[in-house]
N, C-alpha and C positions, 0 to 999 in steps of 0.2 A: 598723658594721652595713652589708650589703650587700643595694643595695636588690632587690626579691623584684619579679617579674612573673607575673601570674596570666593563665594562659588558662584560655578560658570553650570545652570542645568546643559547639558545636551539632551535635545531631543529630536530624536531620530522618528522621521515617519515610516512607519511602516505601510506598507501592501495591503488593505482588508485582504481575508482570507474570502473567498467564491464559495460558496454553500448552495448549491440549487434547490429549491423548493421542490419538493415530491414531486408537484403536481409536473414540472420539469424535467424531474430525470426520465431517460427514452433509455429503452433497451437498447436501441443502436449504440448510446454515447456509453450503457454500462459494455456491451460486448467491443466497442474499440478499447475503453480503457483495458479490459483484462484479456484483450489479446496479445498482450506482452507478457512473458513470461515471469517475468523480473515481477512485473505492475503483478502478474496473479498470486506470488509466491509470497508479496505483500500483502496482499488482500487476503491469504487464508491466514497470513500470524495473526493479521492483526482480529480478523475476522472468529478466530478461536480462541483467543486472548480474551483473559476474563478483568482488563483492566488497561487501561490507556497506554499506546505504545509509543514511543518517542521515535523517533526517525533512525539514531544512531542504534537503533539495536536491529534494523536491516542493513548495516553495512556490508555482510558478507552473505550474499545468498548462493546458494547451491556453490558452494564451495568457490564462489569467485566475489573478489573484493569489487563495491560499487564506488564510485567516487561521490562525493559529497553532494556535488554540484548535478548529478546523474538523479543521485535519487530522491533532491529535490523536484525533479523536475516528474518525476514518479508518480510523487506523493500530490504534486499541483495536478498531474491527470486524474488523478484517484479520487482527489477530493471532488475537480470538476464535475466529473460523472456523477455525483453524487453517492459515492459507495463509503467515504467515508467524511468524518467529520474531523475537525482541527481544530486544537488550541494553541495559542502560544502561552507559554508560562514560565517567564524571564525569559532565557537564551534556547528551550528546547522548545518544540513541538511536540504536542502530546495527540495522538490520533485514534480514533475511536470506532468500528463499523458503524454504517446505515445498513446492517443485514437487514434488521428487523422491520425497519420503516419501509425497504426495495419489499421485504416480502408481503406487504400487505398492498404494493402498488403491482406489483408482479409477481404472483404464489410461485412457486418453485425454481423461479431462474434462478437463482443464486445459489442455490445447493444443488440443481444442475449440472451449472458452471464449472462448480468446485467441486464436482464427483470426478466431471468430466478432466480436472487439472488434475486429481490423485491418480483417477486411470494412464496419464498419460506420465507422469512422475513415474510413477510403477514399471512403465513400455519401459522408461530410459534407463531404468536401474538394473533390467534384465538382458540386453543386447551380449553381453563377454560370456551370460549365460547361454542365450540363442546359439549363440555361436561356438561355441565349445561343443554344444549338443547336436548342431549340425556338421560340425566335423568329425563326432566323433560316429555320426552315422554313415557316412563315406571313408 
């Protein structure tokens, strides 16, 4: 008698992932999604990225660690809004912009948006400078 091995599949249901149709996404739901800072600083790596970006490679933006569970929740507004797309492939998520597809429902909000976030990146990088140079005018 030869002995017998049993596998047991698990299978786990997953969530569909929410992808809104074009004709769906509204500027409102793209300007709430990227009035988070965190949610914009996401949208421009991946938005500049010439190749599908996985979730763990925003773990630390602007110099602060995000938790896992945080920037799922990111990535589910992100996607909602329609700005970006997602795959699962095994264990990561691999995420892609709809720059291209917003710019042809919406011309120029999206590089707008994102001029508008470098400008403001910029503000914040210079303040110890401001201020050095207002002290040392008094």
């Amino acid at each position: 008698m030869e002995p017998t091995v049993k596998c047991a599949i698990l299978h786990i249901d997953m969530r569909p992932l929410v992808h809104p149709a074009l004709h769906d996404v509204t500027v409102e739901g793209i300007l709430h999604a990227l009035s988070d800072p965190v949610r914009a600083a996401i949208f421009a790596g991946i938005l500049t990225a010439g190749s599908p970006q996985t979730c763990s490679m925003f773990l630390t933006i602007s110099e602060k660690n995000i938790p896992k569970s945080t920037l799922s929740q990111h990535f589910k507004a992100l996607r909602e809004a329609g700005l970006i797309r997602s795959e699962r492939r095994g264990v990561e998520m691999h995420n892609t912009s709809r720059g291209d597809e917003i710019e042809t429902r919406f011309p120029g909000l999206i590089q707008a948006i994102m001029d508008a976030h470098r400008v403001q990146l910029a503000g914040k990088r210079k303040p110890a400078n401001r201020a050095a140079k207002l002290t040392a005018r008094y």
